[in-house]
Structures are given as structure tokens and as C-alpha cells.
N, C-alpha and C positions, 0 to 999 in steps of 0.2 A: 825425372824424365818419364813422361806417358808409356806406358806399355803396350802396343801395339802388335797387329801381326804385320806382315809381307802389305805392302800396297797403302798401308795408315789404318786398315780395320781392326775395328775393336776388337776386346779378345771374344771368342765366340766360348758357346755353351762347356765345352769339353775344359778350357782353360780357365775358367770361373770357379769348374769344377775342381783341377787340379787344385788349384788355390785354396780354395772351401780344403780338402784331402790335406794340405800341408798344414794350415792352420788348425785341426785337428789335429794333426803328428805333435803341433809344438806346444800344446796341452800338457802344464807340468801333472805329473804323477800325484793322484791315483785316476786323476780327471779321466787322461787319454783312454785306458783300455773300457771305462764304463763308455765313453762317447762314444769308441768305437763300434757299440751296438747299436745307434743312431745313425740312421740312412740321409743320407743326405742326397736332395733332389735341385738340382739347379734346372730351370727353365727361363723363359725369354718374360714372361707376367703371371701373375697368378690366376688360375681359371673363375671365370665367371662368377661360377657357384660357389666358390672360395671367398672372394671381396665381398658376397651378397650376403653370406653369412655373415662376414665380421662389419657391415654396414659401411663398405669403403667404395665409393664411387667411381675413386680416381686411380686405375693400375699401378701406375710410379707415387704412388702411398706407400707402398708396399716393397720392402724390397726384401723382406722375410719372415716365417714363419713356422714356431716349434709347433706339430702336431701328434700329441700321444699324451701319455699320461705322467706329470712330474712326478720323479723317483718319491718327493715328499708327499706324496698323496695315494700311494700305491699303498695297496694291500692285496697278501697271499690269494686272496678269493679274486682280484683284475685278470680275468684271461684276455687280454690281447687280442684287438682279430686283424691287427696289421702291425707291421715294427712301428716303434714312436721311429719319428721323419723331423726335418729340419729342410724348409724347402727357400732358395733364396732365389731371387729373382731380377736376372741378370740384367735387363733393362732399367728397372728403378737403381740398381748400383748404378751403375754406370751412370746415370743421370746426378746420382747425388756425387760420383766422383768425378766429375765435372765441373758441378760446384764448387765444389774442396780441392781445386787443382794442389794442396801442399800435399794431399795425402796418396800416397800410393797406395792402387787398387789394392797390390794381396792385402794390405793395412786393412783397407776398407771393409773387404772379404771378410775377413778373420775378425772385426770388429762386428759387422752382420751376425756372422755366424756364433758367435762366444755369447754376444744379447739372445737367442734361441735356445744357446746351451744353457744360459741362466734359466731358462724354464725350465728345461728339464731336471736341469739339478738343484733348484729352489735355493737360488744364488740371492744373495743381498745385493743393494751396491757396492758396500764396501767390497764384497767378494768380485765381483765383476773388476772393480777398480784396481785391485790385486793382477787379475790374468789379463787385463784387456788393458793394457798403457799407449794405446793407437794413438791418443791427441798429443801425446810428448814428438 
């Protein structure tokens, strides 16, 4: 069953968000308390300057993005000058879970967002495949 609000509208920004916040709670251990120093940014597309960097023309390409540095590639001497972020971009979901009418969005969400956490934490597939079991 589609997930909706009041009147048939899709979920807006703050319930994407929710989503994105649970699917990190349900990060088995020791995952969850390191992801929870990753900020997560839900917006409507990704800014201009953002797709023009990574060479993407078309906004709904996009429906997320790890930004900071993989734990595997850090060293003591990296001073940070923003928290590493995980930004998902509620439009291109939404579009691609319209596609996929079998998958329910949190699914979708949480499948988004665990592909971003593989950056961060220099995940294999097998590892991914381990925590993300969305397509079952």
C-alpha cells in the first residue's frame, strides 16, 4: 500500500527524513553509533553546483549522495571543515519508487541511504548485501 499523506500527497521533506533517521536506528551494531556522526540532508533535487560537479545533467539521476571523507581513507593529519553528510533527494526517490510500485518507500529510503553509508564506511558488496536485503 503507497504511503501517503492527508488528501493522496506524497510524503514531503520532514517524512523522508523521518525514514532516512529510522533506517539508520536499524543499522546492526557497531555500524549505527559511527553513522550516527553522519548528517543526513534530505532535500527536493540536488543543487545545481552539485550534479555539475559530478557531470549529471538530469536531477532525477540522483537520488543520493555521500559527501566527506571514507573512514578507509582518513588519516589523523584530515581536519574536517564540515561533518561528512549523506544527502538524499526526495524527488528522484520518489520517482524511482513509482517505478518499483512492489517496494515500499522506507525500503527504498533505507536502500538509498545504506548505498551512501557504503561510502562512508568502504563497504563491499558482499557487505552491503549483508545490511541492505530491500529486493527480498
Amino acid at each position: 500500500m503507497r504511503q501517503t499523506q492527508p488528501h493522496g500527497l506524497p510524503p514531503d521533506l520532514d517524512e523522508v527524513a523521518a525514514m532516512a533517521l529510522a533506517a539508520r536506528e536499524a543499522l546492526p551494531d557497531p555500524f549505527r553509533t559511527a553513522a550516527c556522526e553522519v548528517a543526513i540532508r534530505v532535500e527536493d533535487f540536488a543543487p545545481d553546483d552539485m550534479l555539475a560537479e559530478l557531470g549529471i545533467d538530469d536531477a532525477f539521476q540522483l537520488t543520493g549522495l555521500y559527501d566527506g571523507i571514507p573512514l578507509t581513507e582518513r588519516s589523523v593529519m584530515d581536519q574536517p571543515d564540515r561533518p561528512d553528510t549523506i544527502w538524499l533527494f526526495r524527488r528522484p526517490i520518489l520517482d524511482e519508487w513509482v517505478e518499483r510500485e512492489e517496494v515500499p518507500l522506507p525500503a527504498l529510503v533505507a536502500h538509498v541511504l545504506i548505498h551512501e553509508f557504503a561510502h562512508h564506511f568502504g563497504w563491499s558488496d558482499a557487505d552491503i548485501a549483508r545490511i541492505d536485503r530491500w529486493w527480498e
